[in-house]
C-alpha positions, -999 to +999 in steps of 0.1 A: +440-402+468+434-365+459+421-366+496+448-377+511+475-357+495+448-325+502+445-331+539+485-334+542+488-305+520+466-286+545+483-302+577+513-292+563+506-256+557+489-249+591+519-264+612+547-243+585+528-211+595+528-221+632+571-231+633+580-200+613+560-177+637+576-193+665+611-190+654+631-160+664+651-137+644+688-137+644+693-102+645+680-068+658+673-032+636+704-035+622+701-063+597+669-040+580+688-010+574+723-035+561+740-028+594+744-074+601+774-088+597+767-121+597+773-160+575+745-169+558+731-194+587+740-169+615+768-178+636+756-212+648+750-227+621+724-241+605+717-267+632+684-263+656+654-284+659+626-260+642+648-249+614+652-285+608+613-291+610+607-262+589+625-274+561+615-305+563+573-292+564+585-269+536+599-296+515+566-316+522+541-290+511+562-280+477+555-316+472+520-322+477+516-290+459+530-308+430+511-336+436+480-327+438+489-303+404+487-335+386+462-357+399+438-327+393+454-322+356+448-358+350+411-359+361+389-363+326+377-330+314+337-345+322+346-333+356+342-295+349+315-272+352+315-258+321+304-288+303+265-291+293+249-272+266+259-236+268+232-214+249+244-182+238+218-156+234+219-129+209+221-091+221+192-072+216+197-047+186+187-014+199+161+009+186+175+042+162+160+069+174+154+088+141+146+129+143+112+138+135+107+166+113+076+187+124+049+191+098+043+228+081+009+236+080-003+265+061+002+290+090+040+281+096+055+285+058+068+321+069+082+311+102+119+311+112+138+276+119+149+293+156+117+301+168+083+281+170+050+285+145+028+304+158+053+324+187+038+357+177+003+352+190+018+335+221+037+366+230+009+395+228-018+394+247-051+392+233-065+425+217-033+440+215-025+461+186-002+448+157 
């Protein structure tokens, strides 16, 4: 059944798009810019065969839209893909980084906090006079 009413759904569609591209319009520039003075079905009514086969599809694809709405809504809820077991897994805890505090030795009791132990004998050259 849900076949059925899909395949007429989709005939439907495809031969509404092809009779409202074939179908003129009633007026030129005019109408855009609310220069058209016209009824609301134009001045010949609302007669013609393709406006009377595009209501017609129109009316026949609201209702297999509807259709097919429920005969999907009715289907048991076994049907979906979410069913099964659905194992969640926990998230990872991620590691603190926690500041290490660098070791004083015996040499670096006297040294400032803004430069490094031992900067002093870094800078002079060897031999140099203190």
């Amino acid at each position: 059944m849900e076949a059925l009413v899909l395949t007429l759904h989709i005939i439907a569609c495809l031969i509404l798009i092809v009779l409202v591209l074939l179908q003129s319009g009633k007026e030129g520039m005019g109408v855009i810019f609310g220069g058209g003075s016209s009824t609301v079905f134009g001045s010949s009514g609302a007669g013609g065969l393709l406006t009377k086969l595009t209501a017609f599809l129109a009316a026949t694809f609201l209702v297999t839209s509807l259709v097919y709405n429920v005969l999907i809504s009715s289907k048991p809820s076994g049907d979906s893909i979410m069913t099964g077991d659905i194992q969640i897994e926990e998230p990872a805890v991620p590691a603190v980084a926690v500041p290490v505090q660098p070791q004083q030795g015996v040499d670096d009791i006297g040294a400032s906090p803004s430069e490094p132990a031992g900067s002093d004998d870094l800078a002079k050259p060897e031999g140099a006079a203190q």
